[in-house]
C-alpha positions in Angstrom: 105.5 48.2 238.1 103.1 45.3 238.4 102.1 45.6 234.8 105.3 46.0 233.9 106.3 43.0 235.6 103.1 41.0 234.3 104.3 42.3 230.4 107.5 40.7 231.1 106.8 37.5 232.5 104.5 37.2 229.0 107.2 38.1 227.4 109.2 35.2 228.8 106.4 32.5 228.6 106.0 33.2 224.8 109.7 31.9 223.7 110.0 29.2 221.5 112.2 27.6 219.5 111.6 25.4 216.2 113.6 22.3 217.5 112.6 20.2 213.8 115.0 23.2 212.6 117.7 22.3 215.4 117.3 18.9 214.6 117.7 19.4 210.7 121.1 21.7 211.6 122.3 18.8 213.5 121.4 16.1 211.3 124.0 17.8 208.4 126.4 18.5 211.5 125.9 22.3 211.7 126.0 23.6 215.0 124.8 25.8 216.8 125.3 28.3 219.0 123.4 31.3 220.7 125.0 34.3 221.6 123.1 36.9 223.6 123.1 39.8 226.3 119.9 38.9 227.4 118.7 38.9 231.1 119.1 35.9 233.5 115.5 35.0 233.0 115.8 34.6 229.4 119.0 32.1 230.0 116.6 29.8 232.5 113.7 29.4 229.8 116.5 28.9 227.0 118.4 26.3 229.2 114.9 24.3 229.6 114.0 24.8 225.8 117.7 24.2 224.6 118.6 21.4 227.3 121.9 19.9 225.3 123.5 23.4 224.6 126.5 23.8 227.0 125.4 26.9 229.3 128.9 27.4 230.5 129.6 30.8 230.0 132.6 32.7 228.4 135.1 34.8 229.3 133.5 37.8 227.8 130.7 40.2 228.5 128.0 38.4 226.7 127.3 34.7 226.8 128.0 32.6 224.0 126.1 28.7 224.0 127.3 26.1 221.8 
């Protein structure tokens, strides 16, 4: 389990994103959004990485950022 564990916190620590391509989406006023069913963990890194998305979630199963 601990290797599991040690996989996935790798796993986590390894996400990116390329903000000059945020940036550029913005700039021509496309916006964006992530939509995902990924784990809790994933939603902390992406909150830190992705700081003026609105993390509020949505009514539905999955959560949806804009």
């Amino acid at each position: 389990m601990i290797e599991i564990e040690s996989a996935f916190q790798r796993e986590i620590e390894s996400i990116d994103v390329f903000q000059d391509a945020v940036a550029l989406l913005r700039e021509h006023d496309i916006a964006v959004a992530l939509c995902s069913s990924l784990a809790s963990p994933y939603e902390v890194v992406m909150k830190v990485l992705l700081p003026e998305l609105d993390f509020a979630r949505t009514g539905v199963k999955h959560g949806c950022y804009v």
